[in-house]
Wavefront OBJ file of the C-alpha trace (Angstrom):
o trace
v -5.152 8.532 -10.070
v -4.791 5.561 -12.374
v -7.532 3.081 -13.279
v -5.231 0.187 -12.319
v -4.992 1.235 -8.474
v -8.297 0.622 -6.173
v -8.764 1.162 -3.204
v -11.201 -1.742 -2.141
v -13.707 -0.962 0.913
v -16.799 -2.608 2.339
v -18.936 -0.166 0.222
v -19.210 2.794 3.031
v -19.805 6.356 0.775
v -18.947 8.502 3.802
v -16.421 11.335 3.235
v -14.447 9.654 5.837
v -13.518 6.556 4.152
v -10.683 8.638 1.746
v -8.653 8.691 5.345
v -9.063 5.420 6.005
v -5.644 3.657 6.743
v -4.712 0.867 4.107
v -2.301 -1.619 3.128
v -1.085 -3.019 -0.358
v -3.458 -6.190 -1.686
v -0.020 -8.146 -2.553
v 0.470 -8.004 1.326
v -3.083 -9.381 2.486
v -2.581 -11.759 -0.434
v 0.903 -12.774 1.201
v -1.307 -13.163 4.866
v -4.195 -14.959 2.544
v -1.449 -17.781 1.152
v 0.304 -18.305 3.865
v -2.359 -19.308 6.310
v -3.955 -21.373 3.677
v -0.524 -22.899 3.226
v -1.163 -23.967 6.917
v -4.443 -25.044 6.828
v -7.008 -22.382 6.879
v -9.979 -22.256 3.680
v -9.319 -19.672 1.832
v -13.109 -19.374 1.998
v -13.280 -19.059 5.446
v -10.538 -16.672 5.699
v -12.261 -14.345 3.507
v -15.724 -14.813 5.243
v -14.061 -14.074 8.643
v -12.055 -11.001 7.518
v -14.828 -9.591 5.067
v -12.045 -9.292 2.504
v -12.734 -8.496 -1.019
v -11.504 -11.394 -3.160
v -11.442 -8.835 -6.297
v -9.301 -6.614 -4.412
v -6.430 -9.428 -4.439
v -5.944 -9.672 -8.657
v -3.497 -6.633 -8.664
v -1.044 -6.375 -5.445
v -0.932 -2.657 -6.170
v -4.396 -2.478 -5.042
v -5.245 -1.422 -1.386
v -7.511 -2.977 1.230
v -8.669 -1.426 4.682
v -6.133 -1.682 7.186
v -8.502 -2.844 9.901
v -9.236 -5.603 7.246
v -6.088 -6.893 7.270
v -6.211 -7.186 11.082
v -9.550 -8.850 10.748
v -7.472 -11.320 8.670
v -4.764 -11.796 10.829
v -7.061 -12.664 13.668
v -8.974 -14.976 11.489
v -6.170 -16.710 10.183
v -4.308 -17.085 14.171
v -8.190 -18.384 14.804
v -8.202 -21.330 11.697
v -4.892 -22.649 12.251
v -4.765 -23.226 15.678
v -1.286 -21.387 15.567
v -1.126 -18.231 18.341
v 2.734 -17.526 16.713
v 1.020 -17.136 13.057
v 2.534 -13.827 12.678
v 5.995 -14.856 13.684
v 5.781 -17.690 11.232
v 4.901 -15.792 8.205
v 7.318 -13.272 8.653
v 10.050 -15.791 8.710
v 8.830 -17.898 5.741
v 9.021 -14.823 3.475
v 11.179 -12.788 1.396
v 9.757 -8.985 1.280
v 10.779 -9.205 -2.837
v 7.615 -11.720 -3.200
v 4.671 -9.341 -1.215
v 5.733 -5.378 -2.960
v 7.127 -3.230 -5.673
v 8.788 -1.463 -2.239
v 10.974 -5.444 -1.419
v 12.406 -5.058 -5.166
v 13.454 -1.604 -5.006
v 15.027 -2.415 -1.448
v 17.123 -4.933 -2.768
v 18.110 -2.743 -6.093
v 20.055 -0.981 -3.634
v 23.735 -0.862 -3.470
v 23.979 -1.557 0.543
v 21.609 -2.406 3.559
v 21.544 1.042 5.023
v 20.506 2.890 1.449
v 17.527 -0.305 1.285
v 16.592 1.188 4.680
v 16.373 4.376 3.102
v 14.264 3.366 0.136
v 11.690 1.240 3.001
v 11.195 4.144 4.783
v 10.704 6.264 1.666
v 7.853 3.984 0.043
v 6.829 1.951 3.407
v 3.135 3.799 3.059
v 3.179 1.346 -0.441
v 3.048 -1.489 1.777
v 1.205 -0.307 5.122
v -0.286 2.899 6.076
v 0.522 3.571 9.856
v 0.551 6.382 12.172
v 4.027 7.789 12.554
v 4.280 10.372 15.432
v 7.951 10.878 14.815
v 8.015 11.742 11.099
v 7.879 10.102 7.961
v 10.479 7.554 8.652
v 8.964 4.552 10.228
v 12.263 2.730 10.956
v 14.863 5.098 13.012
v 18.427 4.367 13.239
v 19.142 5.499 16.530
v 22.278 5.001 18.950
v 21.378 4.654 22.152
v 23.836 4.002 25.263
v 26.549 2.857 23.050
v 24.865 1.141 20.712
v 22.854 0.945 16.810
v 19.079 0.122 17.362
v 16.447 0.059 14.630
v 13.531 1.553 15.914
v 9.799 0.715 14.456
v 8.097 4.522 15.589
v 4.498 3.563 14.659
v 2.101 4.951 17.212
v -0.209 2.459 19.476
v 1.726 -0.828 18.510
v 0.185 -2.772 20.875
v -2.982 -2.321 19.830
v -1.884 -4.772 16.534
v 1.256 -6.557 18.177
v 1.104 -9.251 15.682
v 2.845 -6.468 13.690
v 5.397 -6.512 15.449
v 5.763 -9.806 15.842
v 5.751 -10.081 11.548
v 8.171 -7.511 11.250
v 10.893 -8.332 13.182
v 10.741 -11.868 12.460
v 11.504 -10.783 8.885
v 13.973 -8.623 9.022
v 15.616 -11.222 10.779
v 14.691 -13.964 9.340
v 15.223 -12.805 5.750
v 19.044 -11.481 6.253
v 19.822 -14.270 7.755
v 18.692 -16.649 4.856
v 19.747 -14.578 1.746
v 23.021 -13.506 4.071
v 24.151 -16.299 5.708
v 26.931 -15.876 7.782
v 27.012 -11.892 7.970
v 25.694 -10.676 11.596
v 22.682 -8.627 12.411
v 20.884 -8.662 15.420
v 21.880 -8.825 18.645
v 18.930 -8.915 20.270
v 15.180 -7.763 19.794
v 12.628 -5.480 21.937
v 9.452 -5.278 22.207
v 7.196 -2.961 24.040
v 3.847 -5.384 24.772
v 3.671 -8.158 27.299
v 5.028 -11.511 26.916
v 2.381 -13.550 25.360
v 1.510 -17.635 26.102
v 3.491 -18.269 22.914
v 6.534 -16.069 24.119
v 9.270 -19.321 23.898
v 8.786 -18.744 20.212
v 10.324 -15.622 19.359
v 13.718 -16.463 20.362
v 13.100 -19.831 18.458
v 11.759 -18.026 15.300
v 14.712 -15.145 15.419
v 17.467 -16.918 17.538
v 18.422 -14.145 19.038
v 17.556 -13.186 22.937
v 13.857 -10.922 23.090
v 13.006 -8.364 25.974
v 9.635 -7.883 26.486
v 7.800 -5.203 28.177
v 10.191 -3.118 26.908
v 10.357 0.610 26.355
v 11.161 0.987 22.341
v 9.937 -1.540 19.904
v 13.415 -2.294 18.327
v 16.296 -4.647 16.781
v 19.294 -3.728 18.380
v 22.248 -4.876 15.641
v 25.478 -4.595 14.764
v 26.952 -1.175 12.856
v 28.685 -3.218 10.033
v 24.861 -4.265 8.652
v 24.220 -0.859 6.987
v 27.017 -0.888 4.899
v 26.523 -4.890 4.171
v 26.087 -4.626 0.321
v 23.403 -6.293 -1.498
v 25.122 -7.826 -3.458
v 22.186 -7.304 -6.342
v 22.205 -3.613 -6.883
v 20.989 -2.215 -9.795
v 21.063 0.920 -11.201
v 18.976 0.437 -14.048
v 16.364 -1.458 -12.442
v 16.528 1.008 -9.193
v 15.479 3.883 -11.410
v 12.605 1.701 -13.293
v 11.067 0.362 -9.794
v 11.303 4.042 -8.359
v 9.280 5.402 -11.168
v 6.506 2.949 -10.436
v 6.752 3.191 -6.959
v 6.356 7.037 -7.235
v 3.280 6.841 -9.198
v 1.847 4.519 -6.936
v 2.514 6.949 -4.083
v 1.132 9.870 -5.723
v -1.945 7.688 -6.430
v -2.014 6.819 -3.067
v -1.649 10.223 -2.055
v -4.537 11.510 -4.127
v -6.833 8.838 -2.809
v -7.001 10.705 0.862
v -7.777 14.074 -0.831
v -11.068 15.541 -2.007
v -10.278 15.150 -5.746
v -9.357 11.548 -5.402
v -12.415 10.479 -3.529
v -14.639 12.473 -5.902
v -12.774 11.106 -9.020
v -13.018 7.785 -7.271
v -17.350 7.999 -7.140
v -16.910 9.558 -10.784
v -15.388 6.808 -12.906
v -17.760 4.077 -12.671
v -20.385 6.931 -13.834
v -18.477 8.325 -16.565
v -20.053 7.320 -19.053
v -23.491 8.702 -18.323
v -22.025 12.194 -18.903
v -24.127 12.880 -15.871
v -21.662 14.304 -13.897
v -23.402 16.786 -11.045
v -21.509 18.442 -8.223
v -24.980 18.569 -5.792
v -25.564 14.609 -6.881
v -21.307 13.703 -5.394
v -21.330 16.307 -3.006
v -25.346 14.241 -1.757
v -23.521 10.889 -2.373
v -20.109 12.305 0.005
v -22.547 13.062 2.992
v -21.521 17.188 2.337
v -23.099 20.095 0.958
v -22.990 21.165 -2.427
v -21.472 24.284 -0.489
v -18.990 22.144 1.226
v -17.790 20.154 -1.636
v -16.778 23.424 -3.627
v -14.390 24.458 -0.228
v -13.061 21.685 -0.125
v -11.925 21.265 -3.777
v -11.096 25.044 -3.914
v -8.571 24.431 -0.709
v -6.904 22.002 -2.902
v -7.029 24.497 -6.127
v -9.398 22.695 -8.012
v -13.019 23.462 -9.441
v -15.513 20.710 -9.876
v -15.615 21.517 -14.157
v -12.223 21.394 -14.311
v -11.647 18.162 -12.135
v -14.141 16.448 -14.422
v -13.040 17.397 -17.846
v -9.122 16.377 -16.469
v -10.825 13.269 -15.696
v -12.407 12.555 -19.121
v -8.944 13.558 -20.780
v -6.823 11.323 -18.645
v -9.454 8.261 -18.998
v -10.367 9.499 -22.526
v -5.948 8.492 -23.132
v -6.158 5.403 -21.116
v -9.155 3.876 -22.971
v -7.593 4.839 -26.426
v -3.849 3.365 -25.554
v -5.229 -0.092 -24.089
v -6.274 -0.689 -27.455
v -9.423 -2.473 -26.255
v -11.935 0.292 -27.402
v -12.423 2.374 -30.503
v -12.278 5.877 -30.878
v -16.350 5.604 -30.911
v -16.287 3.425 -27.785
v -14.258 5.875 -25.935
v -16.464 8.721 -26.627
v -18.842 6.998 -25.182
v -17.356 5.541 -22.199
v -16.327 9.694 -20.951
v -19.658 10.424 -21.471
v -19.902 12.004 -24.523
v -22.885 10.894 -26.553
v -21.568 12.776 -30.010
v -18.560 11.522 -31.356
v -17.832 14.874 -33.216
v -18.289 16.822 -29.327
v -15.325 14.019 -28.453
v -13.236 15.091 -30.859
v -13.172 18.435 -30.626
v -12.789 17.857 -26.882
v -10.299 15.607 -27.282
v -8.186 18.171 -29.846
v -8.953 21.180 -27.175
v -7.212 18.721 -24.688
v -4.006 17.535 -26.641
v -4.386 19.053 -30.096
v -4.607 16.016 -31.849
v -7.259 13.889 -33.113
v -8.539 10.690 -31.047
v -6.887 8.730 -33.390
v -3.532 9.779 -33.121
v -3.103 8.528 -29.350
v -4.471 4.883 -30.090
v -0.940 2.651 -30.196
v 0.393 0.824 -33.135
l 1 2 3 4 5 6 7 8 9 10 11 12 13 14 15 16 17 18 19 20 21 22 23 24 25 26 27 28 29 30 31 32 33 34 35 36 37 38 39 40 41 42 43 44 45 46 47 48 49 50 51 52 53 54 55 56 57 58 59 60 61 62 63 64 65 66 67 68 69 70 71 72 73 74 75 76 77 78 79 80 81 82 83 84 85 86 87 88 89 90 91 92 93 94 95 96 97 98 99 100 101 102 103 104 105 106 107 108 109 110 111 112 113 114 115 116 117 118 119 120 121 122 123 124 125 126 127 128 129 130 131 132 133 134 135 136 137 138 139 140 141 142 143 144 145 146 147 148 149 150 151 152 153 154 155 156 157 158 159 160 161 162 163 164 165 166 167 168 169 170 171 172 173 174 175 176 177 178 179 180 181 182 183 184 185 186 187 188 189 190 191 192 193 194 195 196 197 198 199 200 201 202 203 204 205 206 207 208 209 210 211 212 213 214 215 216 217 218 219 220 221 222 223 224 225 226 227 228 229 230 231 232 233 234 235 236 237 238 239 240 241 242 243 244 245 246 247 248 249 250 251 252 253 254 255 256 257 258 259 260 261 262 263 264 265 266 267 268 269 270 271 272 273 274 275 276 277 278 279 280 281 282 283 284 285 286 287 288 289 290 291 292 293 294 295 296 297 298 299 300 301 302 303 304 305 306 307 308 309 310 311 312 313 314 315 316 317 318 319 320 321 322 323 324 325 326 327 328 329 330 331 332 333 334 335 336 337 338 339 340 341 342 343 344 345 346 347 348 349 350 351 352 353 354
């Protein structure tokens, strides 16, 4: 888990907050904007959603899912505008809200973009995918190519919906004018007051009530290129995106929510499994199970912990070999050093960049 990548909550130190769903900050800060764009205090917006301002300075950072539904409902609520979701979806490019839009479009053609979204769509949004890992199906039903979104309970949040489609339609049709799409759009909840707007938002005709929440389009779109692939950058923005998934990853296990309580408190060199196990709502008893089911002991979790944050203190360049010691906890340089050589064989020094 790197330092850089939070996951920002209300301040609840249950055990069950780790499986909390989330969604990337650069995606509540794209909601945030945008209704302030159209009127709504940024203030109030963040009052009414109980969003953490703090958690909007790096997009990489994640927010509660719920809170970004507590957002979009405040933001419908301050401008007057039902159709919010609609709008936003069509105002924006998905290159502008994640690392997951710029990979997409360092693809060679539409259908390997589709690919990359469904490999790193948890990046953006964590949902509940009965079907398998791939939120958006390409399926081929009676005759024709549909794009199925297979997140569980969508009408519980249909203003989902209603963003998504609007920008996959939306967005081809601005950056690829002229090359067809969709043919039409379905949706599976009810017609709402501000139904009229959906077929003026993605000009094509919309079914509602329907069985599948889908874009039915034309075959020739997966093989549209984008006319912008990149190798080069492809394999830079995958890396990244990897090791923001295997952060993400590690934040719904055991060791990532007890690494999570552990670095603010490093530095006391304090570190006691009965005090996280107390603070996790578990056993001291319970704690150890669960970290031994994932193949990890509670010494060796912490001293990986002070080696990996013992490197990132001494390569931001910010601290001095002294500092660091102190900021893992240890309150004898000398003890640092010979922990830090047991760890890498080298001296502190060595790792601190030129």
């Amino acid at each position: 888990m790197t330092p850089a990548t939070k996951i920002m909550t209300s301040g609840d130190k249950d055990a069950g907050r780790m499986k909390q769903p989330t969604v990337s900050a650069g995606y509540a800060r794209a909601l945030l904007d945008f209704a302030v764009s159209q009127g709504a205090g940024e203030g109030d917006l963040l009052h009414q959603s109980g969003l953490d301002p703090e958690a909007l300075g790096d997009p990489d950072n994640r927010v509660p899912l719920q809170t970004y539904k507590d957002l979009m409902a405040a933001a419908k609520d301050l401008c007057g505008d039902p159709a919010l979701p609609l709008h936003l979806g069509a105002a924006q490019n998905f290159t502008e809200i994640s690392v997951v839009g710029l990979i997409c479009y360092a693809a060679h053609t539409m259908g390997e973009a589709l690919m990359e979204l469904n490999r790193y769509g948890r990046l953006v949004a964590e949902l509940d995918l009965p079907g398998g890992d791939s939120r958006f199906q390409v399926q081929e039903i009676e005759g024709g190519l549909w794009l199925v979104d297979t997140r569980a309970d969508p009408d519980s949040f249909p203003e989902m919906t209603e963003e998504t489609w609007s920008r996959f339609i939306c967005e081809t049709t601005r950056n690829f004018p002229g090359k067809p799409f969709a043919k039409s759009v379905h949706v599976t909840h009810a017609r709402p007051a501000h139904g009229d707007v959906y077929e003026q938002v993605m000009q094509v005709p919309v079914v509602f009530e329907s069985v599948r929440n889908a874009i039915h389009f034309y075959a020739a779109w997966l093989t549209m290129p984008t006319h912008r692939g990149n190798t080069y950058a492809f394999g830079v923005l995958s890396e990244r995106a990897e090791a923001l998934l295997q952060d993400l990853e590690s934040s719904h296990t055991t060791r990532g929510h007890v690494e999570r309580i552990l670095i603010p408190v490093l530095h006391k060199g304090e570190a006691s499994m009965a005090k996280l196990a107390a603070e996790m709502g578990m056993s001291r008893q319970s704690l150890y199970r669960r970290l031994k089911a994932e193949n990890v002991s509670f010494d060796a979790l912490y001293d990986d912990l002070r080696h990996r944050m013992a490197i990132h203190y001494l390569q931001s360049q910010k601290v001095s070999v002294n500092e660091t010691a102190y900021l893992v906890g240890f309150s004898d340089p000398s003890s640092f050093s010979r922990a830090f050589k047991r760890w890498t064989g080298e001296a502190p020094g060595s790792w601190k960049r030129s």
